[in-house]
C-alpha positions in Angstrom: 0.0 0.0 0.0 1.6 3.1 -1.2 0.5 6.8 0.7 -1.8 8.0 -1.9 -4.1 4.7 -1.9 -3.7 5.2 1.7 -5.0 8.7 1.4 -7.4 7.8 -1.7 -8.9 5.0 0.5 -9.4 7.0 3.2 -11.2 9.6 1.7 -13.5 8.4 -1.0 -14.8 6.0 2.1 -15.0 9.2 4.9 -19.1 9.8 5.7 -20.3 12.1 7.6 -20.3 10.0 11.1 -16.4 9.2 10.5 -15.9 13.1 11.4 -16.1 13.8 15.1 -18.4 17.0 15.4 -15.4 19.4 16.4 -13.4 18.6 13.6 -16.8 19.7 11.3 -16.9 22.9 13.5 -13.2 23.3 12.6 -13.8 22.8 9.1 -16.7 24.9 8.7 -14.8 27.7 10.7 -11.9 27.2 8.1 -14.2 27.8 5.1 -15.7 30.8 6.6 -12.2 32.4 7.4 -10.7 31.7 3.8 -14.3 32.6 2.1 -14.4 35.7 4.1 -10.2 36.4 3.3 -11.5 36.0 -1.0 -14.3 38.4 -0.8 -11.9 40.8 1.3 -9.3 40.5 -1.3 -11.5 40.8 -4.0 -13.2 44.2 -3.2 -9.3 45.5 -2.8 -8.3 44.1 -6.2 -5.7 42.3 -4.6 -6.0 39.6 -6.8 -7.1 40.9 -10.4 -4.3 39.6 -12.7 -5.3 36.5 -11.6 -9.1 37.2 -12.0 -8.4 39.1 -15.5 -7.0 35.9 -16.6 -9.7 33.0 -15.3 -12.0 35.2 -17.1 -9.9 35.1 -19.9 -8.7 31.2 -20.3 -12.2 29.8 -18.6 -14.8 31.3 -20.4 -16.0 28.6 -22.9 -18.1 26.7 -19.9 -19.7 28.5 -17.3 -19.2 26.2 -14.8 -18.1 27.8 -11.6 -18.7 31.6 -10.2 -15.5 33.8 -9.2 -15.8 35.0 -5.4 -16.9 38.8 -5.8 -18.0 38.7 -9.4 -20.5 41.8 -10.1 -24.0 41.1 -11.3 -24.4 39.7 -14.6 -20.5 38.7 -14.9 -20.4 35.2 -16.5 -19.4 32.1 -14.9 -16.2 30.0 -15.9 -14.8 26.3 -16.2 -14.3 24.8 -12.9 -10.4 25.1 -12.9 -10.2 28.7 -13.9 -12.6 29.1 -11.1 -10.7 27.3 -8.7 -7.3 29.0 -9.8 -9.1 32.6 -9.1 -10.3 31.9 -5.9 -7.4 29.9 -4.8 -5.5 33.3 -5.3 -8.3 35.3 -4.0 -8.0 33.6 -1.0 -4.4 33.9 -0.2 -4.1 37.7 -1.8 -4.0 39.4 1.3 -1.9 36.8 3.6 -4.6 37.2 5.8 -6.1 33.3 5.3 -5.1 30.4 7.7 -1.8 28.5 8.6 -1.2 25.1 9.9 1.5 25.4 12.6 3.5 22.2 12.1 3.2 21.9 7.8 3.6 25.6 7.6 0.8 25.1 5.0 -2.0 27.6 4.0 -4.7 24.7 4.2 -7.6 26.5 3.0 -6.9 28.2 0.3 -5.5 25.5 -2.3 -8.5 23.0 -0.9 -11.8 24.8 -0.2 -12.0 26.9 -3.6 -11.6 23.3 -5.1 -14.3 22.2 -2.8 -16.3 25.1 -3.8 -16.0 24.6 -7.7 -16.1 21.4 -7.9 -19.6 21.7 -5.8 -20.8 24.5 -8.0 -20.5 22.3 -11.4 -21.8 19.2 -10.1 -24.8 20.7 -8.0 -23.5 19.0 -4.8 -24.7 19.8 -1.7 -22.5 21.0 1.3 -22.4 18.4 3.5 -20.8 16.3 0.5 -18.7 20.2 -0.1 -17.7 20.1 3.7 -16.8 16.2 3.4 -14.9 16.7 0.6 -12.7 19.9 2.5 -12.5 17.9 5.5 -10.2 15.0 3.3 -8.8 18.4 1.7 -7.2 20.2 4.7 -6.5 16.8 6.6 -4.5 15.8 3.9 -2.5 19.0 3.2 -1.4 19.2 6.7 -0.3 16.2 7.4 2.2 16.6 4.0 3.8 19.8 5.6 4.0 18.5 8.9 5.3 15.3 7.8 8.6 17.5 6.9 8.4 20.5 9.4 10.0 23.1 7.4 11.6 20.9 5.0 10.2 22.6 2.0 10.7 26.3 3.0 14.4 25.4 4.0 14.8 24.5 0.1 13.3 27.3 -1.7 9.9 25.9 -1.8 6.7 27.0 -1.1 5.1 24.0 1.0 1.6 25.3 0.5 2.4 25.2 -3.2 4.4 21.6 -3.1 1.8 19.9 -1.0 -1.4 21.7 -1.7 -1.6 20.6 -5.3 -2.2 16.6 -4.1 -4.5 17.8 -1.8 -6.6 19.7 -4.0 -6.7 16.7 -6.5 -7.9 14.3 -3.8 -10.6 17.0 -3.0 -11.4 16.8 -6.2 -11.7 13.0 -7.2 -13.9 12.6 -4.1 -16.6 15.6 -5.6 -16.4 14.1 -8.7 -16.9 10.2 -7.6 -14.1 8.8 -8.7 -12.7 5.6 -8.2 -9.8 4.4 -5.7 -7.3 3.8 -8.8 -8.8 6.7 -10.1 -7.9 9.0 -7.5 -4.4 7.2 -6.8 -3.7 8.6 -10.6 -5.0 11.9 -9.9 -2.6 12.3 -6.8 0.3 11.2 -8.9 -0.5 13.6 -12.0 -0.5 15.8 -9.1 2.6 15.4 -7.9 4.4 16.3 -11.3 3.2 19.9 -10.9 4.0 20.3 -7.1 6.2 23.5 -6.8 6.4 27.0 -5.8 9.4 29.0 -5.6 10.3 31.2 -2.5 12.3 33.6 -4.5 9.7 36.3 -4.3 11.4 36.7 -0.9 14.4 38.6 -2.8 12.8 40.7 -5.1 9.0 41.8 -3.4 7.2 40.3 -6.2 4.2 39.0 -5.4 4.1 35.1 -7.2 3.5 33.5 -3.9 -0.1 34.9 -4.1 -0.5 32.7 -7.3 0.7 29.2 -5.5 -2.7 28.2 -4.0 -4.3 29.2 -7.3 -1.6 27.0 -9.1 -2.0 24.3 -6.7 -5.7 24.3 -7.2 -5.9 24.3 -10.4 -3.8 21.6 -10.7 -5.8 19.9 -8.5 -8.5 20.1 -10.9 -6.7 19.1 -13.8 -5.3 16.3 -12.2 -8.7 14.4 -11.1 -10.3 15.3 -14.8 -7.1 13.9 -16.4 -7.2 10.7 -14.3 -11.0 10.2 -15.0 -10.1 10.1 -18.3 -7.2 7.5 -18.3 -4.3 9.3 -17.7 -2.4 7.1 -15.1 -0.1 8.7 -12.6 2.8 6.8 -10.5 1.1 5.6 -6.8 4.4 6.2 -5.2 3.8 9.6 -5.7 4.9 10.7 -2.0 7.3 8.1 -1.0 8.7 7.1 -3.9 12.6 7.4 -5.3 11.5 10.7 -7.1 8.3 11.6 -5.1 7.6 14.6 -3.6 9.8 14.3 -1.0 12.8 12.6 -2.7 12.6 15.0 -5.3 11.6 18.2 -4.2 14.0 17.7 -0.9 16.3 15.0 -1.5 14.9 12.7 1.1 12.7 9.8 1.8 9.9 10.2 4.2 8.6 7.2 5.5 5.3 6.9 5.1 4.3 6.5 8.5 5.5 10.3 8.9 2.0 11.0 6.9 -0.4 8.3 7.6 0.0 7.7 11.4 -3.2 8.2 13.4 -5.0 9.1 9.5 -9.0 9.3 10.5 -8.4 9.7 14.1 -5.8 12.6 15.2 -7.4 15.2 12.9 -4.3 17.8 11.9 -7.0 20.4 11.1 -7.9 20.9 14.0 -4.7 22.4 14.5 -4.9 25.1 12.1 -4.0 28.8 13.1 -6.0 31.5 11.9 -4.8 34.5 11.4 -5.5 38.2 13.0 -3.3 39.9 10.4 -3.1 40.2 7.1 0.9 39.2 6.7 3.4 36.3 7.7 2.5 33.8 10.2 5.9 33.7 11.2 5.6 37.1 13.1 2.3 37.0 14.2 3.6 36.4 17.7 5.9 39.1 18.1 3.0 41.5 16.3 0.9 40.2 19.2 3.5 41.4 21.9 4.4 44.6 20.1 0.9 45.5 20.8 1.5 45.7 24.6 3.8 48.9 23.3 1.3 50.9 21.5 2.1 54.1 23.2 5.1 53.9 24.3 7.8 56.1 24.1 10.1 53.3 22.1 13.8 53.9 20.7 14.8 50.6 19.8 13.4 47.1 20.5 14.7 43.5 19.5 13.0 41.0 18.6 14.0 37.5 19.6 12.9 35.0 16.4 13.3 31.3 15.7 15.9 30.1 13.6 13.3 28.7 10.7 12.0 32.3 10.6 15.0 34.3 10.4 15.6 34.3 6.6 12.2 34.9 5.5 11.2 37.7 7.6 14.7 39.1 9.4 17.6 40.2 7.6 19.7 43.2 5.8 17.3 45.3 4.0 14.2 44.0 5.6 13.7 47.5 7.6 12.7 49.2 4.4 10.3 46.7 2.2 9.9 47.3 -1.5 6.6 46.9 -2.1 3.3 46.4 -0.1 3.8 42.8 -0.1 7.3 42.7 1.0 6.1 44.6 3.5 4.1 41.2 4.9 7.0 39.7 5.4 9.2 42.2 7.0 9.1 41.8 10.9 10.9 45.3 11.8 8.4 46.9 9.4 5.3 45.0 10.5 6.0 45.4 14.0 6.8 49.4 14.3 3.6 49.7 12.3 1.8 47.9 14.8 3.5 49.9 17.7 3.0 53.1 15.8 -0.7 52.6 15.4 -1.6 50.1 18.1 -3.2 47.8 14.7 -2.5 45.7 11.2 -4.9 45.3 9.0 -5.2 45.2 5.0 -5.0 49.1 5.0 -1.5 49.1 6.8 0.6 47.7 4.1 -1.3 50.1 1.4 1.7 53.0 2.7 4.8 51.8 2.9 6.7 55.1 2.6 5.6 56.4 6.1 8.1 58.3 7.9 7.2 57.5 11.3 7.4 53.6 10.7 10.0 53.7 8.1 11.9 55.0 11.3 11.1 52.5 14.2 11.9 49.8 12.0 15.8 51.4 11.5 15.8 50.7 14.5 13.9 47.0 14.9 16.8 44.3 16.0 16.7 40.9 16.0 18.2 38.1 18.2 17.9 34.5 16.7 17.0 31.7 19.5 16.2 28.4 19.1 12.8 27.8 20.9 11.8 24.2 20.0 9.1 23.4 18.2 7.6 24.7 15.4 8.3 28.5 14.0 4.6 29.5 13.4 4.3 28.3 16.5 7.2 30.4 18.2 6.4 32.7 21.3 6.4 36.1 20.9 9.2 38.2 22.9 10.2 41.3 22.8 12.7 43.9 24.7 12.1 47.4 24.2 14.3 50.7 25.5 12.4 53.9 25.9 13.8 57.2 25.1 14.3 57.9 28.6 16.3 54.5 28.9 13.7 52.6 30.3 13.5 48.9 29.9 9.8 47.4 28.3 9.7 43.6 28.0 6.8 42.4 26.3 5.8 38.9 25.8 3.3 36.3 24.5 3.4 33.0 24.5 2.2 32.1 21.2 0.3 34.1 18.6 -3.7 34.7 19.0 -6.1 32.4 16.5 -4.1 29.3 17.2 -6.3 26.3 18.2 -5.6 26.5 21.7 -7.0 30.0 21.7 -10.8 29.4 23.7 -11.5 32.8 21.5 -11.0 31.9 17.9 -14.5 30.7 16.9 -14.9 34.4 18.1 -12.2 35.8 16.1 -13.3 33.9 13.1 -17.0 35.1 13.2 -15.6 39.1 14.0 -12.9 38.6 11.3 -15.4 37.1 8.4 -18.3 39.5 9.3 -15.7 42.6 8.3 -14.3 40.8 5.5 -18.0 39.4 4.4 -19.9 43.0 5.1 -23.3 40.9 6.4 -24.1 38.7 9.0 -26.2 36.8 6.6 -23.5 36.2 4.4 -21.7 35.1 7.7 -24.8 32.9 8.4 -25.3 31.0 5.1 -21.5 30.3 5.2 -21.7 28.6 8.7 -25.0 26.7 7.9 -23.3 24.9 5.2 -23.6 21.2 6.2 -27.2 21.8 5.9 -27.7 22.9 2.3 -29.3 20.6 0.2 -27.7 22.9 -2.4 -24.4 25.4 -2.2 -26.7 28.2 -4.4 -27.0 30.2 -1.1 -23.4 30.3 -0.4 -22.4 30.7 -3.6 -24.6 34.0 -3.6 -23.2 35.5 -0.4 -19.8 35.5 -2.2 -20.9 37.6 -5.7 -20.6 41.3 -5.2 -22.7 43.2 -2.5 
């Protein structure tokens, strides 16, 4: 038994009373956050290259609606769809993590979910089922290789997200075990996504879950059709662990406790719009909102140094470098006691621009996972006062008793309407998605 009839068996068979109730809650709370973080990104335009060009390419069958579309704009093919909204979703940075895979789970798997539903008139439990095998499955990849793929240039959300959005798919469309097993390794061959981005502020990792999606879709449609992909996908010789980070991974890494330690239960969601791997110390630099401050250091794991730490990071080139700057993110949030969207629309401001000159960091190895570093602090006033300000992990994590709160607060701004907020959540109900998939058009 390879890992991807492991995975294939697993979830074609899942029903409904396989899923404990709180990993439905979780799920459900996952689709609301990413949905919410799409319709956000898509009244900014964060995402309209991307749009621009599903409209484009997926025209010739309406089969699935872009999140935020006006009135009267026509639907496209499933994977365009899917690629739009797998980009919407992860525009902003704003949409969820998972800790130990240092994966963005939703946004390659539930805009799958959603498409997928759309074009074959499913209803949501069989959408929610479907996203539950999704986000399951794209976890336990990245965790299987805490930051193995980041290490190597590689966007893990990208590398991993592209199998799990094929299983997603196969399982909406009906397909067979050997069916799906070829999906998974079609899959594979397009599992990616470069980190380079990191040295030039361009913004390509916004594209990754849209690729990954996409892909996703492909895949399943090529493999119902008789393409055949290799079952050793994941473990094999040149799998996606051998060949994307020159190791094997035993498969065990992935399969152990599959259907009863849920993995998406331990997603993170996130209270800013920018890098999980500051969220922590953005937490404690709120404690200094206020303060007189002339210099502070940060302390930062070693697996987070090198994407958001380093020469140059002070003054970000663009918006989106900015969301991955932790001197720049973190005087903005002292300065104005907030990050949201709106923060990285300036990144010229004096006043920031001039606490972050002065934003150290101090590299220490904490254990554990990076996204899931505490957040520390030391600030010196101007009057040489000492400030120490500390968390012990960032807010929205699953041990947080407030996130179902934080969720609901997050996706009504994001969403505009409680009702929209309200159809979302009552989505294992729906005999059909049509309600959902109208409180995602344009308002």
């Amino acid at each position: 038994m390879t890992v991807a009839r492991e995975l294939a068996e697993w979830a074609l068979g899942l029903d409904v009373e396989d899923v404990p109730e709180a990993v439905r809650h979780a799920a459900v709370r996952h689709v609301l956050d990413g949905l919410g973080c799409a319709v956000a990104a898509a009244r900014r335009g964060a995402a309209d290259p991307a749009v621009q060009t599903a409209r484009e390419l997926g025209g010739g069958r309406p089969e699935a609606t872009i999140i935020g579309r006006p009135p009267g704009a026509a639907r496209v093919t499933r994977a365009e769809a899917a690629f739009a909204n797998g980009v919407l979703m992860h525009a902003l940075d704003f949409d969820d993590t998972h800790a130990g895979g240092l994966v963005h789970a939703s946004a390659p798997v539930v805009p799958v979910a959603l498409a997928e539903a759309e074009a074959l008139g499913r209803t949501g439990s069989e959408l929610l089922l479907a996203a539950v095998a999704g986000l399951e499955t794209v976890c336990r990849l990245g965790a299987a290789v805490p930051h193995g793929f980041h290490a190597r240039g590689l966007h893990a959300t990208a590398a991993c997200g592209v199998l799990a959005a094929a299983l997603t798919a196969s399982r909406l469309r009906g397909l067979s075990v050997a069916e799906t097993v070829d999906a998974l390794g079609i899959a594979g061959s397009q599992a990616g996504g470069l980190l380079e981005f990191l040295n030039t502020g361009a913004s390509t990792k916004q594209l990754h879950p849209g690729f990954a999606a996409r892909g996703g879709v492909l895949a399943a449609s090529l493999a119902s059709h008789g393409a055949s992909g290799p079952g050793s996908v994941v473990e094999g010789e040149y799998g996606l662990y051998g060949a994307l980070l020159g190791r094997r991974v035993p498969p065990a890494a992935v399969l152990d406790g599959l259907g009863e330690r849920w993995e998406l239960t331990r997603i993170t969601v996130k209270p800013y719009p920018a890098c999980q791997l500051m969220h922590a110390q953005l937490d404690a630099a709120r404690q200094l909102h206020g303060a007189d401050v002339a210099s502070i250091t940060a302390e930062v794991h070693p697996d987070a140094a090198s994407i958001v730490c380093g020469d140059g990071k002070e003054r970000p080139r663009t918006s989106y470098d900015a969301k991955f700057s932790l001197p720049w993110s973190v005087a903005a949030m002292v300065v104005d006691g907030t990050v949201t969207a709106a923060t990285y629309d300036e990144i010229d401001r004096p006043d920031v621009l001039a606490l972050a000159a002065r934003v150290g960091t101090e590299v220490v190895a904490f254990g554990g996972a990076a996204a899931d570093q505490p957040g520390r602090l030391r600030a010196v006033t101007r009057d040489g006062a000492e400030i120490r300000a500390e968390v012990p992990r960032s807010g929205g994590g699953p041990d947080d008793l407030g996130i179902d709160r934080l969720v609901r607060d997050k996706a009504l701004a994001n969403l505009g309407s409680a009702d929209s907020v309200e159809r979302i959540l009552s989505l294992p109900d729906l005999t059909t998605i049509q309600p959902l998939i109208k409180a995602l058009e344009e308002q």
